[in-house]
C-alpha positions in Angstrom: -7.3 -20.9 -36.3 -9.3 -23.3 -33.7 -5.2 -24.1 -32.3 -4.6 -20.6 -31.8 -8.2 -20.3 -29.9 -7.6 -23.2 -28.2 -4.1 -21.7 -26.8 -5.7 -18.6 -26.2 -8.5 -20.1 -23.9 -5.9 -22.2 -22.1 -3.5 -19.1 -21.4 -6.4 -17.1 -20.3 -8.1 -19.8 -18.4 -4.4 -19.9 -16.6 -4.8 -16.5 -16.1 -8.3 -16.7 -14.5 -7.4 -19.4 -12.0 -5.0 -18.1 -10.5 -6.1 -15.0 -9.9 -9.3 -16.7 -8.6 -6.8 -18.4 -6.1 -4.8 -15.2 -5.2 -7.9 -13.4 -4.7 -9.4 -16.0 -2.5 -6.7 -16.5 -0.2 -5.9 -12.6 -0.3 -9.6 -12.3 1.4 -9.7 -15.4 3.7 -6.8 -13.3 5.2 -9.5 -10.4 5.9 -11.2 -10.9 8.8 -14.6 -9.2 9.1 -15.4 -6.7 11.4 -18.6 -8.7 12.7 -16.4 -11.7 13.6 -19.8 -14.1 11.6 -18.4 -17.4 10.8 -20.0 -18.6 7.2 -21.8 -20.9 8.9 -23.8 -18.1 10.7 -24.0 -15.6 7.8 -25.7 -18.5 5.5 -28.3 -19.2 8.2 -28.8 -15.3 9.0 -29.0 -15.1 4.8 -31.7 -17.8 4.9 -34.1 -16.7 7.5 -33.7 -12.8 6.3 -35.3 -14.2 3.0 -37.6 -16.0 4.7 -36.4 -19.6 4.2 -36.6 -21.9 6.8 -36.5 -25.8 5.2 -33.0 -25.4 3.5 -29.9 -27.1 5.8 -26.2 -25.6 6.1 -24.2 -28.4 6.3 -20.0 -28.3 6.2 -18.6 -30.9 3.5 -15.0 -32.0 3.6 -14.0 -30.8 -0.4 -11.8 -27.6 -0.6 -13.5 -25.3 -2.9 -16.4 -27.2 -3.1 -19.0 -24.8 -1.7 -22.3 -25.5 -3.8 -26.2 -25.4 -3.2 -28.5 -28.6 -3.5 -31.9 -28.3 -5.1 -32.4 -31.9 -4.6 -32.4 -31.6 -1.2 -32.3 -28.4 0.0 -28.8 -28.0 1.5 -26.3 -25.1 1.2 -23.2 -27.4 1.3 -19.9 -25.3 2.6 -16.0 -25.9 2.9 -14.3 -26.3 6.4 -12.7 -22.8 5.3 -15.9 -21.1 4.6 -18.5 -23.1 7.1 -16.0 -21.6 10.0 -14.0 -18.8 8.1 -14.9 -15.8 9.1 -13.0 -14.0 6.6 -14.4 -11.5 4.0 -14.1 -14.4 1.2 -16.1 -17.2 3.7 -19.0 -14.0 3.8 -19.0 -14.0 -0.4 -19.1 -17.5 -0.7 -21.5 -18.8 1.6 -23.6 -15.8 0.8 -23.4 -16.5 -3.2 -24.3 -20.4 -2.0 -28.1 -18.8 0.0 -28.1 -16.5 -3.2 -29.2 -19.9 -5.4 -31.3 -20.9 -2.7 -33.1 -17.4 -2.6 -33.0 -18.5 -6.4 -34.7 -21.6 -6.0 -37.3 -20.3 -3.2 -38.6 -17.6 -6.0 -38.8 -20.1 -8.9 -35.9 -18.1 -10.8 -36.3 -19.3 -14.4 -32.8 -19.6 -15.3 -32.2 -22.1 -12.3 -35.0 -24.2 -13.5 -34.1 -24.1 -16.8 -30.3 -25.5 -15.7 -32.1 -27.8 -12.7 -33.9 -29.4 -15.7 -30.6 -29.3 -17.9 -28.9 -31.8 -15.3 -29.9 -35.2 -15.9 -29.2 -34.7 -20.0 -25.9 -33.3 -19.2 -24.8 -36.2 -17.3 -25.7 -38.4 -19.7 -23.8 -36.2 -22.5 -21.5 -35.9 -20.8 -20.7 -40.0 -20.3 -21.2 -40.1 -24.2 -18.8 -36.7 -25.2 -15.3 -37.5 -24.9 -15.2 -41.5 -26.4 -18.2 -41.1 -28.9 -16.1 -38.0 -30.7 -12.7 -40.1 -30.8 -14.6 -42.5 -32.1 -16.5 -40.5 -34.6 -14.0 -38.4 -35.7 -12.4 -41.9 -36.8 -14.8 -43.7 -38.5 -15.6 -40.2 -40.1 -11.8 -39.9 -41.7 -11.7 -43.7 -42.3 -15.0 -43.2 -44.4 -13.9 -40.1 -45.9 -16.5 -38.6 -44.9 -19.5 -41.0 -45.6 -20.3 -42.0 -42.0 -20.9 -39.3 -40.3 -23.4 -40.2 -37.7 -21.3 -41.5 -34.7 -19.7 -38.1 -34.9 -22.8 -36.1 -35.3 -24.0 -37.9 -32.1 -20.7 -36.6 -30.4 -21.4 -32.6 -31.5 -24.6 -33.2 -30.8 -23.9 -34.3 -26.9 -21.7 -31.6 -26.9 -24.0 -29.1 -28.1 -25.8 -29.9 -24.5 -23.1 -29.6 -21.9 -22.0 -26.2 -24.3 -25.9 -25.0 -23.7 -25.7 -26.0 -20.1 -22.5 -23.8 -19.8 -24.2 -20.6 -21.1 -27.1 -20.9 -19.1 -25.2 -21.3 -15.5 -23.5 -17.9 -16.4 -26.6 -16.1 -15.9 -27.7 -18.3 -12.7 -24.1 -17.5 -11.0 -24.2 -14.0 -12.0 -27.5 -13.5 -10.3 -26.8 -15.5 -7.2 -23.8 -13.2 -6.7 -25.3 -9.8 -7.4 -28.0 -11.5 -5.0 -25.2 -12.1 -2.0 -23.8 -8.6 -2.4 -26.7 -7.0 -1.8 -27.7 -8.8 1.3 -24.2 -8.4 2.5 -24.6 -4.3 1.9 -28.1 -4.5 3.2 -27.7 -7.0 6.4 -24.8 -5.0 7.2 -22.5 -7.9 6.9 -19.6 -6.0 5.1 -20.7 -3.0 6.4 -17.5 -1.2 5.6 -16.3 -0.5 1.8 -13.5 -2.4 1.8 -15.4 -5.4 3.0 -17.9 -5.3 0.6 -15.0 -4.2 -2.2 -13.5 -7.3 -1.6 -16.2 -9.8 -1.3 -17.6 -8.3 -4.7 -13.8 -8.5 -6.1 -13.9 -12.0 -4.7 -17.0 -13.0 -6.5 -16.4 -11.4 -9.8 -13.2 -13.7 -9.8 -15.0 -16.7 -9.2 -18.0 -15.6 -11.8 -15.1 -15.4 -14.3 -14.4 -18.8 -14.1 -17.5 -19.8 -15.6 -17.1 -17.7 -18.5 -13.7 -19.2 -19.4 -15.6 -22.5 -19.0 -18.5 -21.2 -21.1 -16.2 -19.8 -24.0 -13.8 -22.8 -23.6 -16.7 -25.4 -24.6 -18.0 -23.0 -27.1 -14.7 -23.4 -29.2 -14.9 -27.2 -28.9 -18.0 -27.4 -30.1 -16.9 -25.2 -33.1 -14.1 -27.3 -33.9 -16.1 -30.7 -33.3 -18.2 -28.8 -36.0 -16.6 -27.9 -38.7 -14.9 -31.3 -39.0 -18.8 -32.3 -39.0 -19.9 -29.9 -41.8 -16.6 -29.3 -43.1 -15.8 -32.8 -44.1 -19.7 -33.0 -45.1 -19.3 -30.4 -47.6 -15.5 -31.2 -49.3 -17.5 -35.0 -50.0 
């Protein structure tokens, strides 16, 4: 059962990127009407909402557009920083939609803020603690199960931390489209179409991530409890 999940996730996690992909280059090939660069939308985003101590900096990494809590920066692409496409608009708006997020204490954003430190450290522990726990737990038939209950158990974390960014991304984006409608940044329908088309695509890749760590954890599991309860 767990093989035919775990081919099914893969297939549609396929699926999902490259749609994400073709959907991203399809609207960084849409220019917006307003000719804003990402750069300028972000900042525009910012002070509209009133924030003024968060930086929009341009990072080197392709696709690797995030927002810092740590220290307040909305970090930006070369593509989206200066793109001033339909899918630079989505994506640097979705970044200032986290920082809105942050500004207004959104719980959800704490909650995963908080989540970061554990999850690094599961995450360090995950992969080697279950190959090693799942051994010892066969070579002990079952007697030893600790090392691999440790493994489930740091896995358990980074699954949690999955679930609760779906509700933080979702939000930042429904956050960004709205500004974009409001600001008049995609003041047209096929603007805004697309940037919300964009950002759905983008939002599904955090499900697949989500759903994909849920069924490892229910394998990882059963071979817990499973093995447990045949001793």
């Amino acid at each position: 059962m767990y093989l035919i999940l775990f081919i099914g996730i893969m297939v549609v996690s396929l699926i999902v990127q490259t749609r994400f992909k073709n959907k991203f280059k399809k609207y960084a090939e849409m220019p917006l009407n307003n000719g804003m660069s990402g750069a300028e939308i972000a900042q525009k985003m910012l002070n509209d909402n009133g924030i003024y101590d968060v930086k929009v900096l341009s990072i080197p990494d392709r696709l690797g557009d995030h927002y810092n809590p740590s220290d307040k920066t909305v970090n930006l692409s070369p593509e989206v920083y200066s793109g001033r496409s339909v899918a630079a608009a989505a994506v640097a708006a979705h970044e200032c939609g986290h920082a809105v997020q942050h500004a207004k204490a959104y719980k959800w954003l704490g909650f995963r803020s908080a989540m970061v430190p554990m999850v690094n450290a599961a995450s360090k522990l995950t992969s080697w603690v279950l190959m090693l726990g799942v051994m010892l737990f066969a070579f002990s038939k079952g007697g030893n199960p600790w090392l691999l209950a440790v493994g489930v158990g740091a896995l358990a974390i980074t699954t949690i931390f999955s679930f609760i960014t779906l509700p933080v991304e979702f939000d930042a984006s429904n956050r960004a489209l709205e500004w974009l409608n409001h600001a008049g940044v995609t003041y047209n329908g096929e603007e805004h179409e697309g940037a919300k088309d964009a950002l759905k695509w983008a939002a599904m890749t955090y499900v697949v991530a989500a759903l994909s760590a849920l069924v490892t954890l229910l394998y990882y599991a059963s071979i817990l409890f499973g093995g447990r309860r045949s001793d």
